[in-house]
Backbone bond lengths (Angstrom), bond angles and torsions (degrees), N, CA, C in turn:
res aa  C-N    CA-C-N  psi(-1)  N-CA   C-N-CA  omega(-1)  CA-C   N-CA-C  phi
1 X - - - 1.426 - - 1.510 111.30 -
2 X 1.306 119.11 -29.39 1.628 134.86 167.45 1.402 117.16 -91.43
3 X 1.687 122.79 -160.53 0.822 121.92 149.11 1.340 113.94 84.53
4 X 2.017 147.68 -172.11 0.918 140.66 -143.46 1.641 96.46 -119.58
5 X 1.714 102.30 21.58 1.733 105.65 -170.54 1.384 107.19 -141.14
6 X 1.356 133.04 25.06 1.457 143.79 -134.69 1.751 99.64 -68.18
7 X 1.428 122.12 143.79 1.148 104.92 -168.61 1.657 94.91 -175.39
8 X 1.616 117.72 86.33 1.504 111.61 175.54 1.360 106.78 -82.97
9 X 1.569 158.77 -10.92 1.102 162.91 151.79 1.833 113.19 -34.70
10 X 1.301 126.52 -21.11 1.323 137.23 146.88 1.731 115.82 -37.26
11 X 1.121 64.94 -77.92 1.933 108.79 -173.87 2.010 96.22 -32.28
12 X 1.771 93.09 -77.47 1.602 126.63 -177.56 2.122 88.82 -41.71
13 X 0.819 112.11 -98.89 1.407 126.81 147.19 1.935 96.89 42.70
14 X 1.746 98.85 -104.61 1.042 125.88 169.48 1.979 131.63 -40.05
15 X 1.548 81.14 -31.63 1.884 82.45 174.73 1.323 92.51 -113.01
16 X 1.370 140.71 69.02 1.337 143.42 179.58 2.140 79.59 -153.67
17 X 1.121 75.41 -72.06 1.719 65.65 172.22 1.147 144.11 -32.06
18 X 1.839 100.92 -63.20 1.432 121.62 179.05 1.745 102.16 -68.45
19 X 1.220 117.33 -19.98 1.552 109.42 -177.45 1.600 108.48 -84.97
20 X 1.462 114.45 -40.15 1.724 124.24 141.66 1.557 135.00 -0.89
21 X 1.819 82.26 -68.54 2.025 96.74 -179.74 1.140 122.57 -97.52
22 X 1.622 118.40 -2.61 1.113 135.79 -147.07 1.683 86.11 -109.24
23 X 1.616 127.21 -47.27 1.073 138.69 155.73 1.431 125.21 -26.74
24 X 1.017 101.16 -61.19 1.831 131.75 159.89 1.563 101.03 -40.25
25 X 1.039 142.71 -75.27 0.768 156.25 -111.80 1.866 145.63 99.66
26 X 1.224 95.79 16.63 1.510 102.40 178.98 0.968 123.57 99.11
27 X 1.560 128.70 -163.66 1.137 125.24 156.02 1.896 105.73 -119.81
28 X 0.905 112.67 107.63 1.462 137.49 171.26 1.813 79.97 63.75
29 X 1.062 146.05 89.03 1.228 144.43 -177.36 1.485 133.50 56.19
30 X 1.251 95.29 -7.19 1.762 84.81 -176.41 1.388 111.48 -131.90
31 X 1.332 114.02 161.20 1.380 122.43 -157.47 1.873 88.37 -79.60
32 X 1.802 75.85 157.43 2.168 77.04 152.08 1.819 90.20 -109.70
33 X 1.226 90.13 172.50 1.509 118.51 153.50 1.699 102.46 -144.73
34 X 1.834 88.79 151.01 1.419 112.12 -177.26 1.620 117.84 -87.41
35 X 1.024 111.21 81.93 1.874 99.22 -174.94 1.379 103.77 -67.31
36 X 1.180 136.81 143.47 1.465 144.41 156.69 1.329 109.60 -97.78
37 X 1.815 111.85 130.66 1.331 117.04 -177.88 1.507 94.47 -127.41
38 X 0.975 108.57 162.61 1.960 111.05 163.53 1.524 115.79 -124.47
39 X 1.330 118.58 123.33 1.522 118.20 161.90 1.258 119.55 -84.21
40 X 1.868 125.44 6.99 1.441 99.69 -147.01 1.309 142.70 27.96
41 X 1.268 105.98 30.99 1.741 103.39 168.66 1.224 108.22 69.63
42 X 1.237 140.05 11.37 1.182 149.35 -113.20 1.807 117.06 -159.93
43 X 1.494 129.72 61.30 1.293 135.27 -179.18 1.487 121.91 3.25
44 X 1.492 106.41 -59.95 1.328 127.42 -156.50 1.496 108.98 -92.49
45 X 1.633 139.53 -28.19 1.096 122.47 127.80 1.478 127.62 -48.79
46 X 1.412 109.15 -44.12 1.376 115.57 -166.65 1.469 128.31 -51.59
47 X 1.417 100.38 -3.51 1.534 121.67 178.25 1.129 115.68 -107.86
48 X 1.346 129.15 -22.52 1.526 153.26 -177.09 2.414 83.37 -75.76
49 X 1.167 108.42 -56.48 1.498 130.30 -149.57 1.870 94.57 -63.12
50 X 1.643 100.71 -30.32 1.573 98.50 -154.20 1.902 78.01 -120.16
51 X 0.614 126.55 -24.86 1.918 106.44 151.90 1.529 111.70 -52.30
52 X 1.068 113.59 -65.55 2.024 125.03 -163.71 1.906 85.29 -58.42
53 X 1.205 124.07 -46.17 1.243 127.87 -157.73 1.567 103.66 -55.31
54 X 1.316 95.28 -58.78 1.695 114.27 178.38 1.406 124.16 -45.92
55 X 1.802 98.97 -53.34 1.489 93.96 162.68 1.376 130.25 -74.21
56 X 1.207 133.22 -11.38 1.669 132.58 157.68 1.185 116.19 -52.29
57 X 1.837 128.04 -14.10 1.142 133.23 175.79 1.606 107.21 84.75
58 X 1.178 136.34 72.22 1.294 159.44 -141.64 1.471 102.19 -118.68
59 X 1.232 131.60 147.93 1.513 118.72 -174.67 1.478 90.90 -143.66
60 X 1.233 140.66 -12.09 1.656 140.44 175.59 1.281 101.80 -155.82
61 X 1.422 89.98 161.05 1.316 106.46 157.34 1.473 132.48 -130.76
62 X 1.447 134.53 152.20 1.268 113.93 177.96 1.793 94.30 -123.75
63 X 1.039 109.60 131.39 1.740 120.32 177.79 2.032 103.19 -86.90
64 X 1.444 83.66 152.96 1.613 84.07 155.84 1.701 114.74 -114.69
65 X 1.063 109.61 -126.31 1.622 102.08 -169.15 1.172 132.30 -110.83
66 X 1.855 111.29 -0.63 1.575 124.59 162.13 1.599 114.04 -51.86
67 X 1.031 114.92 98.75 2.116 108.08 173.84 1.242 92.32 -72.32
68 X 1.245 125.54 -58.34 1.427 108.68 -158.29 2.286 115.97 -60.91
69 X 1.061 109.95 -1.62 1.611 98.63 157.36 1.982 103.64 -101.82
70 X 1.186 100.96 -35.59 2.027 102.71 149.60 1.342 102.67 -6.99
71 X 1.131 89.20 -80.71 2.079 116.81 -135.36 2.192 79.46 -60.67
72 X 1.097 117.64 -51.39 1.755 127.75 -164.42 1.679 105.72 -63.63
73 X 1.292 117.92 -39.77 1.289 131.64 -159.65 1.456 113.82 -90.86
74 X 1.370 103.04 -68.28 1.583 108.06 166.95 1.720 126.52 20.86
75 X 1.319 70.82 -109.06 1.950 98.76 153.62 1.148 122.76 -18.14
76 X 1.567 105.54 -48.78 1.262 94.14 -172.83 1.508 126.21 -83.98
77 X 1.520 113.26 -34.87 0.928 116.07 139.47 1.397 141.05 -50.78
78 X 1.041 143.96 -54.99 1.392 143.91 174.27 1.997 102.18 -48.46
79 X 1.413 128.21 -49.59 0.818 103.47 152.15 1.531 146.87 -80.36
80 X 0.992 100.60 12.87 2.281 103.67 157.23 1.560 97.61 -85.32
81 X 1.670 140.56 -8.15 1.224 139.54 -167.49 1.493 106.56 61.52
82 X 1.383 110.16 38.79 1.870 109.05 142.20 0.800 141.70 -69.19
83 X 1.151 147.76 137.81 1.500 140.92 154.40 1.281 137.96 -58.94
84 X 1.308 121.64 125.76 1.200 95.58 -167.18 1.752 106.68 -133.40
85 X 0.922 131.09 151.72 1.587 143.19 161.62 1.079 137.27 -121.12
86 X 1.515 110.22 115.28 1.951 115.46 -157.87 1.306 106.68 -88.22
């Protein structure tokens, strides 16, 4: 949403969705909600971003199009067993 890649259409994106399935009826009963985090585009927060994320109790993720906080994050997620979608 910051950074040298700025881009709230992600963001817009994702709670268009979750307001979508949530409409529907959910996913097998339960709502999503959209947390918004920011890496600034930016690796070295971006790891700071997907720690804090994790502990809010986070169950997916949806990326936008920086790989290079990708390539840092990943990992970290995939091992808490998130999901994730680039």
């Amino acid at each position: 949403m910051s950074g040298p890649q700025p881009s709230i259409d992600m963001l817009r994106g994702a709670q268009l969705a979750a307001a979508q399935i949530d409409k529907r009826g959910a996913v097998e009963g339960t709502h999503i909600t959209v947390i918004r985090v920011d890496d600034r585009a930016n690796p070295t927060p971006g790891i700071k971003v997907a720690h804090t994320a994790l502990s809010r109790g986070i169950v997916g993720v949806i990326r936008r199009f920086n790989s290079s906080v990708g390539v840092k994050t990943l990992s970290i997620y995939r091992g808490a067993g998130i999901t994730c979608r680039w």
